[in-house]
N, C-alpha and C positions, 0 to 999 in steps of 0.2 A: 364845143358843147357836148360831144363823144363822151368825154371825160369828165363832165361836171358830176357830182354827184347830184344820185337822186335819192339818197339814205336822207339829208342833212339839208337844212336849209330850204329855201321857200320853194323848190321842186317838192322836196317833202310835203311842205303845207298843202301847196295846190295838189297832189296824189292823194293826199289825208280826204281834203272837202269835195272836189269835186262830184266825187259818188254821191256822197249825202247830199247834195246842193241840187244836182240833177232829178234825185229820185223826189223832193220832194216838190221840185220842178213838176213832175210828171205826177204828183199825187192831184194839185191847179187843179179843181174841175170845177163848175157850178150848174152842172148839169140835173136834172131832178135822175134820183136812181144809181149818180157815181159812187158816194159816199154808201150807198144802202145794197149795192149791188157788186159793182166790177171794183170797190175797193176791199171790201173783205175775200173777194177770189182770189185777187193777185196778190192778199195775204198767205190763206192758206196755201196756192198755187208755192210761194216762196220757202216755205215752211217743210209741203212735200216731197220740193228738192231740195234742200236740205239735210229730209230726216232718208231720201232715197242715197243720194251723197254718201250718209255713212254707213248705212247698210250695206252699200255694195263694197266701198273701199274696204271697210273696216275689216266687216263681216264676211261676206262672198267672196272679193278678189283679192284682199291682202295683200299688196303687191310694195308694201312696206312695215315694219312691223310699229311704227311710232302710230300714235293717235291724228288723225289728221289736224292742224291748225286752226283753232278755234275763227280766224277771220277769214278762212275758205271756206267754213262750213257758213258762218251770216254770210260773206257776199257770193254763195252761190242760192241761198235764197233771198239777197233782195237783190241782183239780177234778173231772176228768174220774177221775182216781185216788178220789176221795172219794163221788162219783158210783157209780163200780162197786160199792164196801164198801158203800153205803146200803143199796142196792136189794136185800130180798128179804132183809133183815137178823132179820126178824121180831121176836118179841116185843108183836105188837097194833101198833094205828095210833100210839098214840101214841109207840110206838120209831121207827116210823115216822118221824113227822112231824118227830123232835130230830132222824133222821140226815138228814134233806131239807133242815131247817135247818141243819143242820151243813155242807151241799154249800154253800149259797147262802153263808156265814160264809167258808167258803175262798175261793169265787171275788170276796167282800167284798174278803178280805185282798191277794189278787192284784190288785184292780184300785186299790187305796188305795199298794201296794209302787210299779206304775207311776204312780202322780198323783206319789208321793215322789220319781219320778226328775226329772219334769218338775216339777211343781209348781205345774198350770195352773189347778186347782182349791184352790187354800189355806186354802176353807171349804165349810160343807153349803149354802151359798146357792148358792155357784156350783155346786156340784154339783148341786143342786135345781132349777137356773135360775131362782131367784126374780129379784124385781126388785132393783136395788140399792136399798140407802139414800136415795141423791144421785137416783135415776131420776125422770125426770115423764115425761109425756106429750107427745110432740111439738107436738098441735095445741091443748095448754096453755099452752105457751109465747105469751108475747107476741110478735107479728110486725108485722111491718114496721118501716122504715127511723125512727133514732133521732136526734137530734142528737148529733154525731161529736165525737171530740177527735185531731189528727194532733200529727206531729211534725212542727219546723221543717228544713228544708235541713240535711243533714249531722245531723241529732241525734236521739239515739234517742228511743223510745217515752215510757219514763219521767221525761225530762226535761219532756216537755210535759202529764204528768198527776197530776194528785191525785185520789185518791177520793172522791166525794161521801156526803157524810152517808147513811146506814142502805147502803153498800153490801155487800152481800152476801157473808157468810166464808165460803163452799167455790163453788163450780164446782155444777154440774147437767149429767147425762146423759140423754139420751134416744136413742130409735132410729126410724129415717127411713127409707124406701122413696126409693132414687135409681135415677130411670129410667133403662135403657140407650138412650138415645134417637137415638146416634148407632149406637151398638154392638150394639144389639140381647140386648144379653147379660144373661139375667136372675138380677141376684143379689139373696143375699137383703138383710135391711134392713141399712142401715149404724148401727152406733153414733158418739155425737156426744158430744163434752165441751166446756160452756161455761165461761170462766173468771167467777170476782164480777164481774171489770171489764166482762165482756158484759153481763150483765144488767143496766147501771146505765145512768142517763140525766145527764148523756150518755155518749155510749159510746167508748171508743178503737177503734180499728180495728186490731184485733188480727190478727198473722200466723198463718200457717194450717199445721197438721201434719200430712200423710195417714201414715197407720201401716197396713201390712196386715199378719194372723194369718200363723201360718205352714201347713203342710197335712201331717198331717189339722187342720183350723180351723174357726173362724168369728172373724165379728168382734167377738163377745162377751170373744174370750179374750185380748184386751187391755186388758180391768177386772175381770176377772177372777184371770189368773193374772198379766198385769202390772199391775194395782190403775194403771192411769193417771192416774186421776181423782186418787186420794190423790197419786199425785206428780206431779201439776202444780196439786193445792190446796196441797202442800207450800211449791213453787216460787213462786206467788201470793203466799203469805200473808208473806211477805218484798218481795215488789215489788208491794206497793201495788194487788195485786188483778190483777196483770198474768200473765198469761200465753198461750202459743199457744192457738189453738182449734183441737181435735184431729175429728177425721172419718176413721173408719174403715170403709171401705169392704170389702165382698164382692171379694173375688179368684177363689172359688172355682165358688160355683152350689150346694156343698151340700159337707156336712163332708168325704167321702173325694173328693170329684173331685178331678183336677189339669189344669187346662186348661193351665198354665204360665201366665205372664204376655207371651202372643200373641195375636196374630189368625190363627186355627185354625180347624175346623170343629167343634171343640172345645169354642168361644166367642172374640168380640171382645173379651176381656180388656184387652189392649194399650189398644183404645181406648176403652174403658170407663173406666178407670182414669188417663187422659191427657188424656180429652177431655168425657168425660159427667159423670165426679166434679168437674173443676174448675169446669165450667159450673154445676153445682146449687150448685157452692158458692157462688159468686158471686153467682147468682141469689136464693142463698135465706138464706145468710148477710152478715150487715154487720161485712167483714170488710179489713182491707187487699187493695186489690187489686193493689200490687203483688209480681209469682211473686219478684222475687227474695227475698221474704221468706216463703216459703210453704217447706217441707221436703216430704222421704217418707222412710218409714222401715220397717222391718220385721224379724221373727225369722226364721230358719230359711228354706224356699222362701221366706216375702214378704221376706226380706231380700234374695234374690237380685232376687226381681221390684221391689223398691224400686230397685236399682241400673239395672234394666234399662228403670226409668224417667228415673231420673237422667243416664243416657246417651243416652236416646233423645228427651226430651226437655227439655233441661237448661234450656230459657227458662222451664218450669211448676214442674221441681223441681231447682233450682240445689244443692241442700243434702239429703243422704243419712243416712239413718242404716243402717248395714249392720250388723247384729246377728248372728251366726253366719251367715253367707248361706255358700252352696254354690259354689264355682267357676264352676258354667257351669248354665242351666237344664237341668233333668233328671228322667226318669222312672225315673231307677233306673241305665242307661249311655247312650254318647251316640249307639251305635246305636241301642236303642228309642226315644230320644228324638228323632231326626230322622224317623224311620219314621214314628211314628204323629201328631207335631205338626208337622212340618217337611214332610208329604207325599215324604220322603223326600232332600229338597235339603238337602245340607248347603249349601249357598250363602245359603239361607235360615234357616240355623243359624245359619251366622256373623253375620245381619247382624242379629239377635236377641242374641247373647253376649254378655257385655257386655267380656270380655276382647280379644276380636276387636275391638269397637266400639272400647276405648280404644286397642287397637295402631294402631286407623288414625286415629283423632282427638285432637283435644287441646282439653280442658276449664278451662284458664287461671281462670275464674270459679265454679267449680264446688269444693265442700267435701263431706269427710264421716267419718264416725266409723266406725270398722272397729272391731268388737268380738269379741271372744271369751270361751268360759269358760278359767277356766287350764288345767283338765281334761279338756277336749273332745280327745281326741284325734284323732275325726275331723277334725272342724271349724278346729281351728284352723293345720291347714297350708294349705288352705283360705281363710282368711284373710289369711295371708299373700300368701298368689299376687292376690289381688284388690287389699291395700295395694298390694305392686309396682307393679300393674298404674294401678292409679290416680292417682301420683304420675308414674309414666313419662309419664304423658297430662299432667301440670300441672295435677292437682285437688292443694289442699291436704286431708292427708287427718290424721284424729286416729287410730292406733293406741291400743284399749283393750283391759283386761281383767281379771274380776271372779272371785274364786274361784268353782268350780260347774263344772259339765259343761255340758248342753246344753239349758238349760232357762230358767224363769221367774223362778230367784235369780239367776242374772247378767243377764238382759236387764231387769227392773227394776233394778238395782243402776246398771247401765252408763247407762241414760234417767236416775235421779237424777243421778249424775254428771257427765252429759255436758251437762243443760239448763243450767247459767250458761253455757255457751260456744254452747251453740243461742241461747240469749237475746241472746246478743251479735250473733251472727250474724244473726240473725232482725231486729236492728235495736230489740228492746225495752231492753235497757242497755248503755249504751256503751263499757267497759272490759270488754277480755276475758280472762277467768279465766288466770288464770297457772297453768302443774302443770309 
């Protein structure tokens, strides 16, 4: 049951009604004065938080730059609406205790309507945080350096490997503490996805995929609501056990920060993520060591900040994957956002943006995948301006887009899609997918 979905199917249903079923459960009164009195309170009472909700998020704390989700703003006022009608309902404790249950059932239902916009939770595991399936223990793993299998001059991955007897049918996750060592910047652990062909002896030297969350995140939420792991065991189990080795890195420091993807007082993000992540990787994985076979990628903020790696340092990550990414880094507009991460320069805005970076440079060797949902209305004009912009520069760049809004069914959908052509690029198979 861990694993069942709760996106799809009659968990769906029953997450969809039960709030609505409860609340008007708890509307029942025939008392003289409920209708005239405690129900228009626990109106406006729902209403107040509500309209307090976005003032403070929005307005005051910022502590994301998106608008908040139109069904966290209603179910945190008709919670707060279900709330009032509880209290002082009488009838003994145990009326009591249904309508207290009946409060926690609504704000069930509001918070299961928001998982259905994104999708980042698709089962009670990940909402549990249990461990995965596929998960081991880092200091489980067998370590150190294997006997290697490369490819010859000019040819890819697969042509120089075959799978050795008993090797391994899915991939393994684990999660790894990487020091900020240059950057000082302390995030939490990274999650790690091995492919079969890692774990076998001998080993290929497989190309390397940094992915970051988007924010609010962590780096959980890309095996989670983007199930990676299932699709790069997908990907594998047609190529001979081959695929990237995926490492997803901390961007943030903790789920609501936004440091941006700078060196701030913030945090050394920028060089966390450029210089401390590739170094561990290197050092601790046996993996291709040549970057131009290494990617970055990301949703939403880490799609932006993937790009403003890929510009900033195209020798480590030649190859992008831009998943709904934002125009330009951002706290909300691009005045707070120079104010508070830029110290004010916009000079130093610019030379962070990545739209500015490509008007004044030119990336000739440089690829990436600009994705969208079809839906997103924000996002994908947005998009567009970043394709422009990256083609202006001479990156070759892939224009995609997956039914969905702004969430975990198209940024999964678009990573299925797009890996034969990362695989090519990547240098694992040699012909690149025709579309």
């Amino acid at each position: 049951m861990l694993d069942a979905s709760i996106v799809s199917g009659p968990v769906r249903l029953l997450l969809l009604i039960v709030g609505p079923l409860v609340l008007v459960g708890l509307l029942l009164r025939r008392r003289p004065g409920w209708w005239r009195r405690r129900v228009p309170i626990a109106a406006a009472a729902g209403a107040a938080a509500a309209g307090l909700v976005v003032l403070v998020v929005q307005v005051l704390w910022r502590p994301f730059p998106d608008p908040l989700p139109r069904p966290a703003v209603l179910f945190t006022g008709l919670t707060t609406m279900a709330l009032v009608l509880a209290v002082r309902r009488g009838g003994g404790k145990l009326a009591a205790a249904l309508a207290l249950t009946g409060v926690v059932l609504v704000g069930v239902s509001g918070a299961a309507q928001v998982n259905q916009q994104f999708q980042a939770y698709p089962t009670l595991r990940g909402v549990l945080g249990l461990p995965l399936i596929a998960q081991v223990r880092y200091a489980d793993l067998p370590h150190g350096p294997r006997p290697t299998v490369t490819a010859g001059p000019g040819q890819p991955l697969a042509a120089a490997w075959r799978p050795p007897a008993g090797q391994a049918a899915s991939g393994v996750v684990t999660t790894v503490d990487i020091p900020g060592t240059r950057s000082g910047f302390r995030a939490r652990a990274a999650w790690v996805y091995l492919p079969p062909a890692y774990q076998s002896t001998p080993r290929p030297l497989l190309p390397v995929v940094v992915l970051i969350a988007g924010q609010p995140g962590a780096p959980r939420d890309w095996f989670d609501g983007g199930q990676v792991n299932l699709v790069m065991d997908r990907y594998a189990a047609t190529h001979w056990g081959l695929a990237p080795v995926v490492v997803v890195p901390d961007a943030l420091g903790s789920r609501l920060a936004n440091p941006l993807c700078v060196d701030s007082s913030a945090g050394r993000v920028f060089t966390y993520l450029s210089v401390d992540v590739p170094a561990w990787i290197e050092a601790n994985l046996q993996v291709d060591p040549d970057r131009a076979h290494w990617a970055v990628g990301g949703i939403s903020a880490g799609a932006t900040c993937a790009l403003q790696l890929a510009v900033g340092v195209p020798s480590t990550y030649p190859t992008a994957l831009v998943l709904s990414g934002q125009r330009e880094p951002t706290l909300g507009d691009r005045a707070h956002t120079v104010r508070k991460r830029f110290g004010g320069s916009t000079a130093a805005f610019q030379a962070a943006n990545p739209l500015d970076v490509l008007a004044r440079r030119r990336f000739p060797d440089s690829a990436a995948v600009v994705a969208v949902g079809a839906q997103d209305s924000l996002y994908g004009a947005q998009a567009d301006a970043l394709a422009a912009g990256m083609r202006s520069a001479g990156m070759t760049v892939r224009r995609a887009t997956a039914p969905g809004g702004h969430s975990w069914v198209v940024w999964r959908k678009v990573l299925a899609e797009e890996l034969p052509w990362l695989g090519f690029r990547l240098a694992i198979t040699a012909a690149p997918p025709t579309r």
